[in-house]
C-alpha positions in Angstrom: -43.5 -0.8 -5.6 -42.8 2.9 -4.1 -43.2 1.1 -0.5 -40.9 -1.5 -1.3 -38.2 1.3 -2.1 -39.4 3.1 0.9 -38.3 0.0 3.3 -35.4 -0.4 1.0 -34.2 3.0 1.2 -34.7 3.2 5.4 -33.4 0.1 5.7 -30.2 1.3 4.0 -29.7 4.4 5.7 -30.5 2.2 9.2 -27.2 0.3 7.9 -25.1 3.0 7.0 -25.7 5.2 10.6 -25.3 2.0 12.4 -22.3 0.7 10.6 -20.1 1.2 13.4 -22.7 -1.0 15.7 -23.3 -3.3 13.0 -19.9 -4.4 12.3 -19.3 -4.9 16.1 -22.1 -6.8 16.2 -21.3 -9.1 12.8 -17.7 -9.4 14.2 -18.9 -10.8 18.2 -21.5 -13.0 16.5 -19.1 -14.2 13.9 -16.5 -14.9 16.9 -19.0 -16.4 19.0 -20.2 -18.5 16.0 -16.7 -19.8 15.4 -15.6 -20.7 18.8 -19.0 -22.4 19.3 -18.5 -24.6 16.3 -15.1 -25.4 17.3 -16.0 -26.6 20.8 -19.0 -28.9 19.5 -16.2 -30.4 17.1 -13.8 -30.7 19.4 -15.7 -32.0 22.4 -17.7 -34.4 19.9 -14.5 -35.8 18.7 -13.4 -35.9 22.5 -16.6 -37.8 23.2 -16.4 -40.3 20.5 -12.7 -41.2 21.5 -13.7 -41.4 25.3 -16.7 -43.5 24.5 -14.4 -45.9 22.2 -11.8 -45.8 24.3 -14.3 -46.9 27.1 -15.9 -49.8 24.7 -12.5 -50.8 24.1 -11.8 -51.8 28.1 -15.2 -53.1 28.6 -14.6 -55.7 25.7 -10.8 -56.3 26.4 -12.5 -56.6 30.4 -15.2 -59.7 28.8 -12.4 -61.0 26.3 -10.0 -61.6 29.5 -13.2 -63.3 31.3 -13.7 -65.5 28.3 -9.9 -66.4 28.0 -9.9 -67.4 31.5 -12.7 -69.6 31.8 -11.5 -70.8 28.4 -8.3 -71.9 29.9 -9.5 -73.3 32.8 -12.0 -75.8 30.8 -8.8 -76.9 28.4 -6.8 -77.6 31.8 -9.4 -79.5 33.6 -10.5 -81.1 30.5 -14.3 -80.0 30.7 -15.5 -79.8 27.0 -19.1 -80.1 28.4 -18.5 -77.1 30.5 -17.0 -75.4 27.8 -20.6 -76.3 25.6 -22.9 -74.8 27.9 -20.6 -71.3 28.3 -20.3 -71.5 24.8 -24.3 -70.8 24.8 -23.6 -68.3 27.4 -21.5 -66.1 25.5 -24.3 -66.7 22.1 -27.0 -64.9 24.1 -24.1 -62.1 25.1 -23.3 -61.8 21.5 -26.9 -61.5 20.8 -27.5 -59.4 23.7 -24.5 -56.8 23.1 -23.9 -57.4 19.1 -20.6 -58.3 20.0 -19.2 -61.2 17.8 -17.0 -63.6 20.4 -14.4 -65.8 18.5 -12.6 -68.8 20.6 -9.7 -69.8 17.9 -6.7 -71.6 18.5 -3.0 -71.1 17.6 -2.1 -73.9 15.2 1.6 -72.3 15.6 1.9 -74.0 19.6 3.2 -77.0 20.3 -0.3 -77.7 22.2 -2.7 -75.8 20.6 -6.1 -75.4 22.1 -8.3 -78.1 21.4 -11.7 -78.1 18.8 -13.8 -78.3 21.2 -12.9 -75.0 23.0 -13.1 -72.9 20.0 -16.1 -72.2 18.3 -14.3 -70.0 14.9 -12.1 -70.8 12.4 -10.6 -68.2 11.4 -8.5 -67.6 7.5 -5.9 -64.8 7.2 -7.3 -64.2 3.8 -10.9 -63.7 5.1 -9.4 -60.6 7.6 -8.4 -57.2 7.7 -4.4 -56.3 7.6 -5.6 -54.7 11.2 -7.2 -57.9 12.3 -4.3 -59.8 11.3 -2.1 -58.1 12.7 -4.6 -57.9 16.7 -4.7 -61.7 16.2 -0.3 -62.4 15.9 0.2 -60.0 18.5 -2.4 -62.1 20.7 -0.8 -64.9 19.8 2.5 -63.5 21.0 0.5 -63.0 24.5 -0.1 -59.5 24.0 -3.6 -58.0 24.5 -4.3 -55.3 21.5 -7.0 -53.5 20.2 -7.7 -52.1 16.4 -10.7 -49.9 14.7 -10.7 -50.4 10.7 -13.1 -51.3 7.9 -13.5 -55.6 7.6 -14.7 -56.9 4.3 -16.1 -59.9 6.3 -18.6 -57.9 8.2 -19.3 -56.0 4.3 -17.0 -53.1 5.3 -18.2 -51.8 8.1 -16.1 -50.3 10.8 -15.1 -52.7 13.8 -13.8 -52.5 17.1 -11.5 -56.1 17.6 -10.1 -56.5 20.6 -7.7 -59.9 20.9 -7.0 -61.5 24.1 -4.2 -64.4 24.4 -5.3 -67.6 26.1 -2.8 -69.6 27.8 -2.2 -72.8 28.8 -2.3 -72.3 32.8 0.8 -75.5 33.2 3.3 -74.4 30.4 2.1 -70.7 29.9 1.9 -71.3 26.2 0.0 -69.4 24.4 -2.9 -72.1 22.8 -5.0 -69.7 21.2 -6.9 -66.4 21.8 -10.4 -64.6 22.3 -11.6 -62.2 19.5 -14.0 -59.4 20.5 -15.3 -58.1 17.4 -18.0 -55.2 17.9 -19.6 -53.2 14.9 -19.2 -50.0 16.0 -22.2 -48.6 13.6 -24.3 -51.0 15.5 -22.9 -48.9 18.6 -23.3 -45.9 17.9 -26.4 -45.0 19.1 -24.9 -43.2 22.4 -22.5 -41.6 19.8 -26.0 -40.3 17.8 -27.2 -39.0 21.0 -24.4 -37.6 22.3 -23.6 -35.4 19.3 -27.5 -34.4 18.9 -27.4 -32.9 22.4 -24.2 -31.4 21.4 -25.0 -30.2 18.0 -28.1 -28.7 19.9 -26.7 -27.0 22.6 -23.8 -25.4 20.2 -27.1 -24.2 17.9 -28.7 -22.7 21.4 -25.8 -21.3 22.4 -25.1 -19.6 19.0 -28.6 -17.9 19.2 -28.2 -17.0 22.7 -24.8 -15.4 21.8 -26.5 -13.3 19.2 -29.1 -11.6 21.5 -25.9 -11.2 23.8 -24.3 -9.7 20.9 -26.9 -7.4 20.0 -26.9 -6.2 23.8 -23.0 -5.6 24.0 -22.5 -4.0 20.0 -24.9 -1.5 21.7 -22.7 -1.4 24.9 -19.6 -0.8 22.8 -21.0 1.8 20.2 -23.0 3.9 22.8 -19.4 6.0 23.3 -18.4 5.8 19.9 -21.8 7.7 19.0 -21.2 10.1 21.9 -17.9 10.8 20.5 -19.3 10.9 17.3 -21.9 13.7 18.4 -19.0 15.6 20.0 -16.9 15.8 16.6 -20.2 17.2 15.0 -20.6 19.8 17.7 -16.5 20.9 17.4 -17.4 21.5 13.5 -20.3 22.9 13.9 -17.9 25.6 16.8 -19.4 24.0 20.1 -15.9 23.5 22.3 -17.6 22.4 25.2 -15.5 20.0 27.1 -16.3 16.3 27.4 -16.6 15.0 31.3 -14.4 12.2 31.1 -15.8 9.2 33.7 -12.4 6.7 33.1 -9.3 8.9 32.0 -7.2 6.0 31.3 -9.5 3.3 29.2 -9.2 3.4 25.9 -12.0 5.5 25.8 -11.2 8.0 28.2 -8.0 8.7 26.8 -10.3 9.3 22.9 -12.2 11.6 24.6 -9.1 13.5 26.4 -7.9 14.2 23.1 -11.3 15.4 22.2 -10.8 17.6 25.1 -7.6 18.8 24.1 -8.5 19.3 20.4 -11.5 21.3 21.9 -8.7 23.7 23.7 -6.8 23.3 20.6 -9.9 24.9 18.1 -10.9 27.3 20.9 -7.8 28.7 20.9 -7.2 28.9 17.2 -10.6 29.9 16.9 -9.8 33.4 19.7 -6.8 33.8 17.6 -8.5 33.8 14.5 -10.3 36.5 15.7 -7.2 38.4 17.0 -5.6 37.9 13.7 -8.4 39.4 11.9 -8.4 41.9 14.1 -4.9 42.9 13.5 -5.7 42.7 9.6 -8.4 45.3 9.9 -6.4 47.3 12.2 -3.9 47.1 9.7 -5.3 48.0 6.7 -7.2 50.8 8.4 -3.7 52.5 9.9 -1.9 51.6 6.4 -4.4 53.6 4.7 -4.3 56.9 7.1 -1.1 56.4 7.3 -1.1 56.2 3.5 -4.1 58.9 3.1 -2.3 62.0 4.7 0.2 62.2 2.3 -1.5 61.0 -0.7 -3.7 63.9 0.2 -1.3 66.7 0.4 0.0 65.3 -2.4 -3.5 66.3 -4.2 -3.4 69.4 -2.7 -0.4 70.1 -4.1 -0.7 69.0 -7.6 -3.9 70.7 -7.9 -2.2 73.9 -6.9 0.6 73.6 -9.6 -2.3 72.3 -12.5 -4.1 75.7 -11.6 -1.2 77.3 -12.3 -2.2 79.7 -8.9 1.5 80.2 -8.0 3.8 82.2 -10.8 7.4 82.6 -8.6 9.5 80.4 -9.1 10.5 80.0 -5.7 7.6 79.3 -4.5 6.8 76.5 -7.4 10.4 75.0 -6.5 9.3 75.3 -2.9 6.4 73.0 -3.2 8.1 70.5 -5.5 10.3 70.1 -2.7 7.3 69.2 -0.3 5.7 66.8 -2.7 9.4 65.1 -2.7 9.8 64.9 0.8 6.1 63.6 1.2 6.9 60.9 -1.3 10.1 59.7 0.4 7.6 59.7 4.0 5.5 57.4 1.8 8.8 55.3 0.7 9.8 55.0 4.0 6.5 53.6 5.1 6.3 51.2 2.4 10.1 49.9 3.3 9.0 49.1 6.7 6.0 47.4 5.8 7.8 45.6 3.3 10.9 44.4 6.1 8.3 44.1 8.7 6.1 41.6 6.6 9.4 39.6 5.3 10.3 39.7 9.2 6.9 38.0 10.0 7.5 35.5 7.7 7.8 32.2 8.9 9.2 31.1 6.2 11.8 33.7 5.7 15.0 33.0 7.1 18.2 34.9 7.5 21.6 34.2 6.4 23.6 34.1 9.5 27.4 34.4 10.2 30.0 35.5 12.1 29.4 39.4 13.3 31.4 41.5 15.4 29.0 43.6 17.9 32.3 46.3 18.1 32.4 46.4 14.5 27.9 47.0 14.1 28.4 49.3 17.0 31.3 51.2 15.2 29.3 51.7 12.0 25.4 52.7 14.2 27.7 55.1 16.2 29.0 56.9 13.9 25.3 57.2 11.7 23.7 58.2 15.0 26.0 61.1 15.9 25.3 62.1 12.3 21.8 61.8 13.4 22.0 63.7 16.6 24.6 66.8 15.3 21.8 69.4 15.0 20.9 68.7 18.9 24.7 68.2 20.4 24.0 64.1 21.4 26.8 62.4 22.9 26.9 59.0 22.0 29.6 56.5 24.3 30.8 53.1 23.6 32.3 50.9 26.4 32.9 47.2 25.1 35.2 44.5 26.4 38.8 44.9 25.7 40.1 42.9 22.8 37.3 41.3 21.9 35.6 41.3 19.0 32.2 40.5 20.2 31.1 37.8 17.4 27.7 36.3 17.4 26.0 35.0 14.8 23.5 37.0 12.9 23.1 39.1 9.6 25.5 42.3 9.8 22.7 44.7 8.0 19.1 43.8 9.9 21.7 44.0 13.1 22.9 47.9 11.7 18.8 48.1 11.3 17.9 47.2 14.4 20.4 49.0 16.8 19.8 52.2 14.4 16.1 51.7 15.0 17.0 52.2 19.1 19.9 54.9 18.7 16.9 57.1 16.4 14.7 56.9 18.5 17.5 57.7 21.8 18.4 61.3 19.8 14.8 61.7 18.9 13.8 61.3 22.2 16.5 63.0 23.9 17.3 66.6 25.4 19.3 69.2 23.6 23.4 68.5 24.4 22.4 65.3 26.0 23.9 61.3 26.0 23.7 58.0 25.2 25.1 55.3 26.7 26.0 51.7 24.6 27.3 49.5 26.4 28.3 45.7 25.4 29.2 43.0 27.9 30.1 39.7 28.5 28.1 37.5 30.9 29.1 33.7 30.7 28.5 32.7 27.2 26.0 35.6 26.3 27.3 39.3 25.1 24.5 41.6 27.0 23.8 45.2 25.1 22.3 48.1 26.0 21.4 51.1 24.9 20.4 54.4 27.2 19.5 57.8 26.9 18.5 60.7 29.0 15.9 62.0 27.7 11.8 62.4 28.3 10.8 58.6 29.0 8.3 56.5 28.1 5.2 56.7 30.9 3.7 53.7 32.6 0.6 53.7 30.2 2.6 54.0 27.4 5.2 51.5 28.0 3.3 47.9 26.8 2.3 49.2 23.5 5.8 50.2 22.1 6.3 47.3 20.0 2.9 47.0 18.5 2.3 48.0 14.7 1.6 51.7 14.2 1.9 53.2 17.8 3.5 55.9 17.9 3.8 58.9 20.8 2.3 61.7 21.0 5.0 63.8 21.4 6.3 66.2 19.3 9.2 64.2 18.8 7.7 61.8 17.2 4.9 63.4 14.8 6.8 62.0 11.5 7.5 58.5 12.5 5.7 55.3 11.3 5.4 53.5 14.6 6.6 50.5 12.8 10.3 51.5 13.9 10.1 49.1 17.4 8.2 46.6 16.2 11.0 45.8 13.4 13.6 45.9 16.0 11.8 43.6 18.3 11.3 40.9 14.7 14.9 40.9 14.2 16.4 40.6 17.4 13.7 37.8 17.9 15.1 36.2 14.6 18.7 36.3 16.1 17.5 34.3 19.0 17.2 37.2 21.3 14.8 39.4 22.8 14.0 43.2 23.7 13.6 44.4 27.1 12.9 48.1 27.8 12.8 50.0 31.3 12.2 54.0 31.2 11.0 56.5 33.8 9.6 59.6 32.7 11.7 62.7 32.3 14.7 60.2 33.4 15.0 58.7 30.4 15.2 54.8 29.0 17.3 51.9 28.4 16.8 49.1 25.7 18.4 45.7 27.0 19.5 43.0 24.3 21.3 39.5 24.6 23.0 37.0 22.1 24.8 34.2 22.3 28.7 34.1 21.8 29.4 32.0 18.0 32.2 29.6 19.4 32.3 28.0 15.3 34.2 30.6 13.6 36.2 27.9 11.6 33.0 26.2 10.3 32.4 29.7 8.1 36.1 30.1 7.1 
């Protein structure tokens, strides 16, 4: 019993890890079965028509004999004759099974005598197809008919009816009736469709060993696929050598290929990305750790109660305040920067003047830069508002981000230059100062998360500043390009396109 469950159990898992082969195979062997069948029916009905069809000349071929000779012993008056060819055509009968009826047309003015027929024949005693084979003969017409006759107990005849004619006045005086059983004839017609019915059953077997053969053909690189999807899950992106790139086949396993690029890919930048994150968590919590720790510091000073002036408690209160607004600020950037990296999030844009941003950064920045003397210069393009389309505050953001970083960077009573122009249907900004550079080494790193330089300039900032910029202006459609040479200064390049659909936001 367990060994029957055995073969029953590996004989289903044969099925189901060969279903692909097996249904190929079912389907070519079902198709091959069909068409065979369909041929042996066809060419075995083809065969019995041809072979009836042929019967049907050879007896109209003897019946136009008989009516000849017939005719010529009624002209010459020769009823002798006609006796001993009437014993003639009794041993053909009995030879051929072929039932030979001489009858006369009793509708002529000279019908043929009794002594050249050797039937008389009653409508009554015939089939409707006889009948109707025996007028048209005796209208001179030689027809044929196949159908059931009661007088031979129902079995299916071939009649064949030839006129014969009187050879002065071309009368017809009576005709010649060919009547063959064809179930006595049919022995060819058994033969024939045995051979047939046996080749179609040796063809049918033949075409299942074939089938087998090919289903194994076909499935072969379908399983080699199949092995190649279970190595890309299982992280093997090894490409597939493709021998025919445009069958059917060869263009399954180019997408293979490409899907194997694809997960590679994804699969690298996975990695990247979860680089990043822990590259990100770690700065966010140094970042976050420094000030969190002199805030410590400073609480456990005050709940010692070690300092008694009140300048000096005021004095540290102050610190812990400014320390917490560091941490705001670092938390605000985050938050914009993770909102900016949303793919999701989307901006609200409309019409903005670059003058009018300009205007409102300027006049922040030289706020910015009063303590060190910076300049800051505008030159824009004469009556012209500037408009693109984009969000008036992350714009204010983003140019503030650059004009900071221009007075942070920059020497005491120095300049920067802003300058906004027109080229075809872009505006082109850009933003320079004079001040210490950015150095060759330095320079590709700018915009990544938590850089920042080294310099004393820069010893409060987040390093998120650039990267924010770089978000936004990518979010308006644009770009940041930056060019600086050390202790000449730099220059921050931006382009937009001009909004030509001012009356769609009206």
């Amino acid at each position: 019993m367990m060994r029957k469950r055995g073969k029953r159990f590996l004989l289903l898992r044969y099925i189901q890890k060969n279903d692909v082969v097996l249904r190929i195979y079912t389907s070519f062997a079902f198709l091959l079965t069909l068409t065979g069948v369909l041929i042996g029916i066809i060419f075995m009905m083809l065969y019995e028509k041809n072979y009836v069809h042929s019967y049907v000349r050879l007896l109209t071929s003897q019946g136009k004999a008989i009516s000849k000779r017939v005719s010529g012993f009624a002209s010459k008056d020769k009823a002798a004759g006609f006796g001993k060819y009437i014993n003639y055509i009794d041993e053909m009968e009995q030879a051929e099974n072929t039932d030979v009826w001489v009858v006369t047309n009793r509708e002529a003015e000279k019908p043929l005598g009794n002594d050249y027929v050797n039937a008389q024949i009653e409508k009554t005693n015939l089939s409707e197809d006889m009948v109707s084979v025996v007028e048209q003969a005796f209208l001179g017409k030689t027809t044929s008919s196949s159908s059931h006759d009661k007088v031979y107990g129902g079995m299916t005849t071939l009649c064949v009816a030839v006129p014969v004619k009187d050879r002065q006045t071309k009368e017809v005086v009576g005709a010649v009736i060919m009547v063959s059983m064809i179930d006595r004839q049919t022995m060819g017609l058994r033969e024939g469709r045995y051979l047939i019915t046996l080749s179609v059953i040796a063809a049918i077997i033949l075409s299942y060993l074939v089938a087998v053969v090919f289903s194994r053909f076909l499935s072969r690189p379908l399983e080699k696929i199949g092995k190649r999807i279970s190595a890309l899950a299982g992280g093997d992106y090894t490409r597939i050598n493709v021998k025919s790139p445009y069958s059917q086949i060869g263009i399954l396993e180019k997408a293979l290929n490409y899907l194997s690029g694809e997960l590679q890919r994804s699969a690298v930048e996975r990695e990247e990305l979860e680089q990043v994150r822990m590259d990100f968590f770690a700065n966010v919590s140094h970042e976050l750790r420094t000030p969190i720790t002199v805030m410590c510091g400073y609480a456990e000073t005050l709940a010692d109660g070690i300092l008694e002036e009140p300048e000096q408690i005021t004095e540290l209160y102050g610190r812990m305040l400014q320390e917490c607004r560091e941490m705001e600020r670092l938390v605000g950037d985050l938050f914009t920067l993770s909102k900016m990296q949303n793919p999701d999030f989307e901006i609200e844009k409309e019409p903005v003047s670059l003058a009018q941003v300009f205007q409102d950064v300027i006049r922040s920045g030289k706020m910015v830069g009063k303590e060190k003397g910076i300049r800051i210069s505008l030159t824009e393009p004469e009556e012209d508002l500037c408009l693109i389309l984009g969000d008036y505050g992350r714009l204010r953001q983003m140019f503030m981000i650059i004009v900071d970083n221009a007075v942070k960077f920059s020497k005491e009573q120095g300049e920067i230059d802003v300058v906004i122009e027109k080229k075809e249907s872009r505006y082109c900004v850009s933003i320079r100062d004079y001040g210490v550079g950015i150095s060759k080494e330095q320079l590709p790193f700018i915009f990544e998360k938590f850089y920042t330089s080294k310099m004393r300039q820069n010893e409060k900032g987040t390093g998120l500043g650039l990267m924010i910029a770089k978000q936004i202006a990518l979010r308006h459609g644009g770009d940041i390009q930056v060019e600086s040479v050390e202790n000449e200064g730099t220059i921050f390049r931006f382009a937009f396109e001009e909004c030509t659909c001012v009356e769609d936001f009206i």
